[in-house]
DSSP file (Angstrom, degrees, kcal/mol; ACC not computed):
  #  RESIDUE AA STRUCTURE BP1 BP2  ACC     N-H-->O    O-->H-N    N-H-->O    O-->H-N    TCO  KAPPA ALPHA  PHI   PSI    X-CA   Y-CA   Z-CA
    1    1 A X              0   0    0      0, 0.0     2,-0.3     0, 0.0     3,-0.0   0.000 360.0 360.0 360.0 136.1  -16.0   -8.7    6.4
    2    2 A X        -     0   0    0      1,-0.1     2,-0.3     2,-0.0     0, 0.0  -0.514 360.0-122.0 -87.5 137.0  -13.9  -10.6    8.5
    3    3 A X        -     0   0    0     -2,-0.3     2,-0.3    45,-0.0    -1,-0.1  -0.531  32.0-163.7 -88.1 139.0  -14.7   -9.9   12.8
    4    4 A X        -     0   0    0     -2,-0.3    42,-0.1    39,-0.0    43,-0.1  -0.913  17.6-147.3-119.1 118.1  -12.0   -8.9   14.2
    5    5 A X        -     0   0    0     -2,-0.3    39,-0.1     1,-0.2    38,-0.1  -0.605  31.8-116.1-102.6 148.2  -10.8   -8.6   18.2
    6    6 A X        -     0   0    0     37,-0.2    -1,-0.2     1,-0.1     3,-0.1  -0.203  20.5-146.6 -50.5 152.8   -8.6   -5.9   19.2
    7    7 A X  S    S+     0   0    0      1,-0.1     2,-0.3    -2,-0.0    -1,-0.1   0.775  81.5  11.6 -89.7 -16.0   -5.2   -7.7   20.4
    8    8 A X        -     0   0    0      2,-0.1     2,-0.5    32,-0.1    -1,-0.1  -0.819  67.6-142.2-143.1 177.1   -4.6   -5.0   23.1
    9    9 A X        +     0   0    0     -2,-0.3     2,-0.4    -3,-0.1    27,-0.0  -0.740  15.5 178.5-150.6 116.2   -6.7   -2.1   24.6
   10   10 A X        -     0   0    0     -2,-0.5     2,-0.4     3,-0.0    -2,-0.1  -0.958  26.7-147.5-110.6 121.0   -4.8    1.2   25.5
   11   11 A X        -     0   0    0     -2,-0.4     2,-0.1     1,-0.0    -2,-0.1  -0.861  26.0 -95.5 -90.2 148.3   -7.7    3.5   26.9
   12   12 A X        -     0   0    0     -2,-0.4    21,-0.0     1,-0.1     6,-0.0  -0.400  35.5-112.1 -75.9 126.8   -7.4    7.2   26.2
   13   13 A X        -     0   0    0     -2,-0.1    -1,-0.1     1,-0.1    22,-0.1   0.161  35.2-104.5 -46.2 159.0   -5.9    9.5   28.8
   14   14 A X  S    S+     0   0    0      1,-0.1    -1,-0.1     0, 0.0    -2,-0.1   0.853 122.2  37.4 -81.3 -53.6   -8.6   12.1   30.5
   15   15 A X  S    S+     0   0    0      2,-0.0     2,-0.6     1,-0.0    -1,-0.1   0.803  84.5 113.9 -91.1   4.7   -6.7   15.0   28.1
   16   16 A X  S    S-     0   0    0      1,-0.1    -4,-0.1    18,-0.0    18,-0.0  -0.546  73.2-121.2 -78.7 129.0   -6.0   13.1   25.1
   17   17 A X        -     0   0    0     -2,-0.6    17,-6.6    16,-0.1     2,-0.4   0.023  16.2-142.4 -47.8 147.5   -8.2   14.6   22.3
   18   18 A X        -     0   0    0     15,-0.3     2,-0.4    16,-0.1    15,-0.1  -0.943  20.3-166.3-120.7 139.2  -10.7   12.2   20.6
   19   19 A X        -     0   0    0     -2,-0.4    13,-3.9    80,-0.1     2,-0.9  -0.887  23.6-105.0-134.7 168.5  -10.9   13.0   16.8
   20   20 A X  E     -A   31   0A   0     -2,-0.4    81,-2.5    11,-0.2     2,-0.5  -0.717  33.0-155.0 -96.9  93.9  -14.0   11.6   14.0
   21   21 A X  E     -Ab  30 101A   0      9,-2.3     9,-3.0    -2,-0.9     2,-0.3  -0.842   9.5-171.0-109.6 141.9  -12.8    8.7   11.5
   22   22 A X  E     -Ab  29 102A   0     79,-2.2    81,-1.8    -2,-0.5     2,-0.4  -0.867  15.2-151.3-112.6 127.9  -14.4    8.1    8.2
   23   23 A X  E  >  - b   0 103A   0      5,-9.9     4,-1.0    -2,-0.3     2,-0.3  -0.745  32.5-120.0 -71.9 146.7  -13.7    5.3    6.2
   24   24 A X  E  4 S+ b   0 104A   0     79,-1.4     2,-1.0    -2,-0.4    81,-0.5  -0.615  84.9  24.7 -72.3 149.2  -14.2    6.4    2.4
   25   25 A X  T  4 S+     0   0    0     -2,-0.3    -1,-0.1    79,-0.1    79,-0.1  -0.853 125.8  38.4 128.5 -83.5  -16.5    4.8    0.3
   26   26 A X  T  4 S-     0   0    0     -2,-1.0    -2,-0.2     2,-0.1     3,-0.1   0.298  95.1-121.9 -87.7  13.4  -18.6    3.7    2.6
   27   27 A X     <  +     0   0    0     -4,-1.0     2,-0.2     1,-0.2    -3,-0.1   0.246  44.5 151.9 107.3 -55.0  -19.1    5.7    5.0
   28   28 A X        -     0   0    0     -6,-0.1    -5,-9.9    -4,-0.1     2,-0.3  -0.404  20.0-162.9 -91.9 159.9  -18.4    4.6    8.0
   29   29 A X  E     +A   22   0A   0     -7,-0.2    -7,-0.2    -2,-0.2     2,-0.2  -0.926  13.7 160.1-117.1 123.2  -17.3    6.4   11.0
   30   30 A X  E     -A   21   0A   0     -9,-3.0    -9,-2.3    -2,-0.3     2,-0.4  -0.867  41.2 -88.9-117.2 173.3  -15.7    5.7   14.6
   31   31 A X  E     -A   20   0A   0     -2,-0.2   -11,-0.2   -11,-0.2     2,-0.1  -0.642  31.5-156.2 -71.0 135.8  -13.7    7.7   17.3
   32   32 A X        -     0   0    0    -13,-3.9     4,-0.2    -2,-0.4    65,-0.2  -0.238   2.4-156.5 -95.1  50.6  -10.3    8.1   17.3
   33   33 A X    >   -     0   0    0    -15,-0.1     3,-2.0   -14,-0.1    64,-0.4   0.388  18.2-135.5 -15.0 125.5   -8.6    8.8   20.1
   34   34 A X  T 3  S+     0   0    0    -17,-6.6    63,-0.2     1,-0.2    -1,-0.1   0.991 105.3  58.9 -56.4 -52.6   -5.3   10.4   19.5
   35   35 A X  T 3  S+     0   0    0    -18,-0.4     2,-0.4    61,-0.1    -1,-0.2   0.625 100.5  70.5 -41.1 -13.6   -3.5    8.1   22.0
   36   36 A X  S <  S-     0   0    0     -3,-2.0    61,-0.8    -4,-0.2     2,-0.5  -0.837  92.7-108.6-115.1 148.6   -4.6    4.7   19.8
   37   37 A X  B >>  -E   96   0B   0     -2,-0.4     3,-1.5    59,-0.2     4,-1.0  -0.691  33.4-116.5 -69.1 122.7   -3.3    3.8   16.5
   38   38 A X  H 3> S+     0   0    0     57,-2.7     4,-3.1    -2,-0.5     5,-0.4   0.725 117.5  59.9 -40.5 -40.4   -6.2    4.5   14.1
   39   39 A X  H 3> S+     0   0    0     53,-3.8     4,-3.6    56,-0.4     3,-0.3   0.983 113.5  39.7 -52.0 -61.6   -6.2    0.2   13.2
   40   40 A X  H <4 S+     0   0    0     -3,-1.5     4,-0.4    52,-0.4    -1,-0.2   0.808 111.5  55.2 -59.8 -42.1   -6.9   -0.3   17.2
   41   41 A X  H >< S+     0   0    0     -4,-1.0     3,-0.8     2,-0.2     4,-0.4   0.895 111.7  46.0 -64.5 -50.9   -9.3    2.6   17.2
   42   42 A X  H >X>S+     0   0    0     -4,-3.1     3,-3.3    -3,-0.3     4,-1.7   0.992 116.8  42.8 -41.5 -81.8  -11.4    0.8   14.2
   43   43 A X  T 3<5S+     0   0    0     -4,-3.6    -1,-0.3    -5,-0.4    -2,-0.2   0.565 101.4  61.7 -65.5   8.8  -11.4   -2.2   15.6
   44   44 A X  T <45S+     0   0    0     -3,-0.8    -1,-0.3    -4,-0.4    -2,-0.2   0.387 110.8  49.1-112.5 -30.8  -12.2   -1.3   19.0
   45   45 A X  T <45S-     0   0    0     -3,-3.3    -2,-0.2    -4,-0.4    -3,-0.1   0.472 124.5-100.7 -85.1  -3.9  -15.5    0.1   17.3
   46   46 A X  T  <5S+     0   0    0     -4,-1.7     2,-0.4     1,-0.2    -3,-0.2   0.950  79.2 138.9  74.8  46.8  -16.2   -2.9   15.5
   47   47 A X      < -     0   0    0     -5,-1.1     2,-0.6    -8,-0.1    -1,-0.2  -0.905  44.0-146.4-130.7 124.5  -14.9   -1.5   12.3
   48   48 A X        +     0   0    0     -2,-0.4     3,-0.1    -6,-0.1    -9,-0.0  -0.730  25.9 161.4-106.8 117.3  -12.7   -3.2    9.7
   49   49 A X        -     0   0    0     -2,-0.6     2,-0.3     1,-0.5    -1,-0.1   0.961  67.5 -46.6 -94.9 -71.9  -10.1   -1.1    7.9
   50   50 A X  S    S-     0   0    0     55,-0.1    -1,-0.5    14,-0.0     2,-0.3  -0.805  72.5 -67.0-167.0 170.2   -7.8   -4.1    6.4
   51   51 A X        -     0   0    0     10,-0.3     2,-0.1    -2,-0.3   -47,-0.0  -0.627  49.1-148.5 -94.8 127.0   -6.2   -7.1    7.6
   52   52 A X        +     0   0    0     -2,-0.3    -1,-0.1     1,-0.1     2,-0.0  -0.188  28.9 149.8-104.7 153.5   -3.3   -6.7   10.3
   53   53 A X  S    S+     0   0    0     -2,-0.1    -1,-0.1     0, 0.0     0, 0.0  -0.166  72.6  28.3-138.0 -64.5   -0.3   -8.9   10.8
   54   54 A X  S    S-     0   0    0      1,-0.2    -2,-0.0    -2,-0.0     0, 0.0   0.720  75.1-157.2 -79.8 -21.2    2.7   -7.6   12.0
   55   55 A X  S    S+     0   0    0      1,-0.1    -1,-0.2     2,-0.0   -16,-0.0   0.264  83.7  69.6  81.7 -16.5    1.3   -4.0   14.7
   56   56 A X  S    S-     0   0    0     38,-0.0    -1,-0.1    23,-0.0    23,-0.1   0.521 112.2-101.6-139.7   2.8    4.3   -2.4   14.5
   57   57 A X  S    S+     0   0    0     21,-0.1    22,-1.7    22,-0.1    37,-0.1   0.516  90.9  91.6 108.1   9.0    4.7   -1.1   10.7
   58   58 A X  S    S+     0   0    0     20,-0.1    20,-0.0     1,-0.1    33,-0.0   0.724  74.1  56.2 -88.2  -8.3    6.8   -3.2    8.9
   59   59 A X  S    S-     0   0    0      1,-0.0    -1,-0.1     0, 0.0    -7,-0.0   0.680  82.1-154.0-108.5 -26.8    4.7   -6.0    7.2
   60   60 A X        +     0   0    0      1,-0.1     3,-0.4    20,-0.0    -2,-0.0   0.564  57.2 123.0  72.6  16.9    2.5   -3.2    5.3
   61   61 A X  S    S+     0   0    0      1,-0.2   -10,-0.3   -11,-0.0    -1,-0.1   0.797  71.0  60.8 -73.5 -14.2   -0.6   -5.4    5.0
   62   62 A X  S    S+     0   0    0    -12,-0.1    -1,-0.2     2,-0.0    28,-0.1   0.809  79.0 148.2 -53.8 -54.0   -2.4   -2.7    6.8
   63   63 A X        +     0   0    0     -3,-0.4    43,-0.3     1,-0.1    28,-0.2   0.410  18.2 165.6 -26.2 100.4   -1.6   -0.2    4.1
   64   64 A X  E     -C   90   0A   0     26,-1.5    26,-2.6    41,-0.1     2,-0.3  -0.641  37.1-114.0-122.3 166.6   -4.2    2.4    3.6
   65   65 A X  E     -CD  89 104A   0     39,-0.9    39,-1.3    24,-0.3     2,-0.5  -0.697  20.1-152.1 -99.4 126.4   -4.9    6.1    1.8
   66   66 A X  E     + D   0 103A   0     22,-1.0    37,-0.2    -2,-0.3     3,-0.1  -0.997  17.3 178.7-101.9 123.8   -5.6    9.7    4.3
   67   67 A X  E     +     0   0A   0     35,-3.5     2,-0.3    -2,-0.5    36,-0.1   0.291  64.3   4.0-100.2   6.0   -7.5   11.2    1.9
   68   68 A X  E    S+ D   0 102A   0     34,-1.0    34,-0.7    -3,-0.2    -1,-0.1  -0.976 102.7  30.8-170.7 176.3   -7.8   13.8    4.4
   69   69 A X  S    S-     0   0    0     -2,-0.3     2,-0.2    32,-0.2    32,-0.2  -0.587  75.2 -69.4  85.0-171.5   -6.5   14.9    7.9
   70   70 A X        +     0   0    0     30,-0.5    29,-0.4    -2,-0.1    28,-0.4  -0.877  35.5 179.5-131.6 152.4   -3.3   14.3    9.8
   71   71 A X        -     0   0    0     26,-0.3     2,-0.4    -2,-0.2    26,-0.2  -0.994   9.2-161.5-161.6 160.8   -1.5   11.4   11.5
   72   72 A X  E     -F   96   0B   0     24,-1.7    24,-1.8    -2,-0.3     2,-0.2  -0.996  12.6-135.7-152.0 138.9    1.4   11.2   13.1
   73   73 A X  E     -F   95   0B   0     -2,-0.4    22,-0.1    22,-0.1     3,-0.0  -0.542   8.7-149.7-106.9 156.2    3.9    7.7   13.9
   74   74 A X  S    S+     0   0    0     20,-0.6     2,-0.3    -2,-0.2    -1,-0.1   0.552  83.7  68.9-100.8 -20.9    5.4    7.4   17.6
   75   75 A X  S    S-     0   0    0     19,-0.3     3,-0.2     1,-0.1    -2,-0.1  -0.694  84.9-119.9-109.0 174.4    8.5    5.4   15.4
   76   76 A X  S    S+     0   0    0     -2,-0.3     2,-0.2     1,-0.2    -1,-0.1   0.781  86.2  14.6 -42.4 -69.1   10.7    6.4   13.2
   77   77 A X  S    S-     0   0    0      4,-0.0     2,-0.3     0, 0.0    -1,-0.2  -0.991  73.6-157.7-116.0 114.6   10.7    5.1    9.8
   78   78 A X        -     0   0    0     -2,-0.2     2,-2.9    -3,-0.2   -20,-0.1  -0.646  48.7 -79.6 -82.0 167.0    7.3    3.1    9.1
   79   79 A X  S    S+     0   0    0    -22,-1.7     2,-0.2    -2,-0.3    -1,-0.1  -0.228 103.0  94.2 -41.3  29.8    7.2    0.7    6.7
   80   80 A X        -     0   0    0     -2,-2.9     2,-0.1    11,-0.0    -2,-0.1  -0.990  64.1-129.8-130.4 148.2    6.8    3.5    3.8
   81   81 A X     >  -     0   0    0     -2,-0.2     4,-2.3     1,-0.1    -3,-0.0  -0.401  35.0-103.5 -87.4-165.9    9.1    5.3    1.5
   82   82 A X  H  >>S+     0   0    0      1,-0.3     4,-0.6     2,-0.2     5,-0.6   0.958 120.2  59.0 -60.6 -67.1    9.0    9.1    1.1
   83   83 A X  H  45S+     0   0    0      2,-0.2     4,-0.3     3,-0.2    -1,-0.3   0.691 106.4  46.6 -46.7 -12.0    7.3    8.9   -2.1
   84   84 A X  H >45S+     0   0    0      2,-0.2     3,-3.3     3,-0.0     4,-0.3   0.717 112.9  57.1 -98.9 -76.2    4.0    6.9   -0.4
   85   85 A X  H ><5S+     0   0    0     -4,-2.3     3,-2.2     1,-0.3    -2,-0.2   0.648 106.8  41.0 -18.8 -94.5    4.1    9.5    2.4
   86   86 A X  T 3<5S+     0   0    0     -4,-0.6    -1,-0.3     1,-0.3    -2,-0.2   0.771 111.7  56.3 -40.0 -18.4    3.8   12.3    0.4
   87   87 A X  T < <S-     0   0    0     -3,-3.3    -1,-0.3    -5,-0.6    -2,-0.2   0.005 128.3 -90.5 -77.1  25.7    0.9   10.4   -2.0
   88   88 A X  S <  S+     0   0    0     -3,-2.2   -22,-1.0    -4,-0.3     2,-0.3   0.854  70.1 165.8  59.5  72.1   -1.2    9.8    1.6
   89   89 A X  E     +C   65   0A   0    -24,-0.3   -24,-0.3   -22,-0.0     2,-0.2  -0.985   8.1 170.1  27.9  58.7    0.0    6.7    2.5
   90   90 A X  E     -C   64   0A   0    -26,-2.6   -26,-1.5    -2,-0.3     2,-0.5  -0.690  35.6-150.7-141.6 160.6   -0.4    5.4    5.9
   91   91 A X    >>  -     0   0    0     -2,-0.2     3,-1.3   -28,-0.2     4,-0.6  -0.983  18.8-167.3-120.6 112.7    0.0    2.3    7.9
   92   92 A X  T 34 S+     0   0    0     -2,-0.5   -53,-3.8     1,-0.2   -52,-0.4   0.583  84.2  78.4 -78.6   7.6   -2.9    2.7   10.6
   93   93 A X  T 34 S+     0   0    0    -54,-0.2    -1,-0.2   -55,-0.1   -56,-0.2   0.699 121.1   8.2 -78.8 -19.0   -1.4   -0.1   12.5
   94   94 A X  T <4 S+     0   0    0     -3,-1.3     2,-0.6   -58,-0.1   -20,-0.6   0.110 105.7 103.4-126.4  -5.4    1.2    3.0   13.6
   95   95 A X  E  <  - F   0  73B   0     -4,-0.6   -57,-2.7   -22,-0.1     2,-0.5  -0.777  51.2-174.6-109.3 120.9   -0.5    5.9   12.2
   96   96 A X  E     -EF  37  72B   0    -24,-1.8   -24,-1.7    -2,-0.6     2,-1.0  -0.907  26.2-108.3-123.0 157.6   -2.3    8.0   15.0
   97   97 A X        -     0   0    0    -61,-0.8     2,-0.5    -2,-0.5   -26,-0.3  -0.518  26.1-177.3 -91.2 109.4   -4.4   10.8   14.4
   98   98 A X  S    S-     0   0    0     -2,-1.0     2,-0.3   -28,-0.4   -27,-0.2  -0.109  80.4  -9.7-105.5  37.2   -3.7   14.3   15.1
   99   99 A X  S    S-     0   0    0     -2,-0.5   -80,-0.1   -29,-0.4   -67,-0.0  -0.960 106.5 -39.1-171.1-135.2   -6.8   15.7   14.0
  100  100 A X        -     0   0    0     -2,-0.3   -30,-0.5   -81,-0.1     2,-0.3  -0.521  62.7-173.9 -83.7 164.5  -10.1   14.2   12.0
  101  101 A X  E     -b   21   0A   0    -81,-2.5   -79,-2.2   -32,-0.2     2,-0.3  -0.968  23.7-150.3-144.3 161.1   -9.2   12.1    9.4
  102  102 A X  E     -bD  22  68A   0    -34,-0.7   -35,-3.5    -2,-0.3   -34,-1.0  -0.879  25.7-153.7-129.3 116.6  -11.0    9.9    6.2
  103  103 A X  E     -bD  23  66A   0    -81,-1.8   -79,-1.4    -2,-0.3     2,-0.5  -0.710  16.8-153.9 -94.4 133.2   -9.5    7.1    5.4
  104  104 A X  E     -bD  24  65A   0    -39,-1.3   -39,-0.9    -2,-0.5     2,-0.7  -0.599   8.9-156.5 -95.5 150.2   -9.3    5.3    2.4
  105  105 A X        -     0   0    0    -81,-0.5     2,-0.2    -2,-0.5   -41,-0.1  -0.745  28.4-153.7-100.4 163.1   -8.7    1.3    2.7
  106  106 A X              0   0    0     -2,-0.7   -42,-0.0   -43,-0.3     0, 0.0  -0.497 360.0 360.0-101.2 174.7   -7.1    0.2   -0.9
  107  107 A X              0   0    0     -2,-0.2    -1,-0.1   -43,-0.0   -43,-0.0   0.208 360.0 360.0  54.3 360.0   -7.1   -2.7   -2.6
């Protein structure tokens, strides 16, 4: 597993809700702050979800499964059609979490 440094660090607001992410499979768990995109949140715990490039949702190398929970994008259209949405879909480089979540990484 590759180490990874966060690029940026947005600290969480006094009211923003903090929610529990699991990767599947294995297990592991960090906080999620609602205010950080789940990718940031990960790595900011010293947990590696997939390999980043572009941060802002177009490049989809991020691309990952919610196999459970909510998330919610600050842009418009991410980097997915309709049909990946509705199959759980997410890009966690954009995808923040509006309540606990487990994610699966793919590939």
């Amino acid at each position: 597993m590759p180490e990874r440094k966060p690029t940026a660090i947005a600290p969480a607001g006094p009211a923003s809700p903090v929610f529990n992410a699991r990767v599947a499979g294995d297990g592991t768990g960090f906080e999620a702050p609602a205010a950080l995109p789940l990718l940031l949140a990960a790595e900011q715990a010293g947990v590696w979800l997939r390999d980043s490039s572009c941060r802002n949702g177009t490049c989809r190398t991020c691309l990952c499964r919610l196999v459970s929970g909510q998330v919610v994008y600050r842009i418009d259209w991410p980097g997915l059609s309709r049909d990946e949405k509705r199959d759980g879909f997410i890009l966690p480089c954009v995808a923040y979490p509006a309540s606990d979540v487990v994610i699966e990484s793919i590939f």
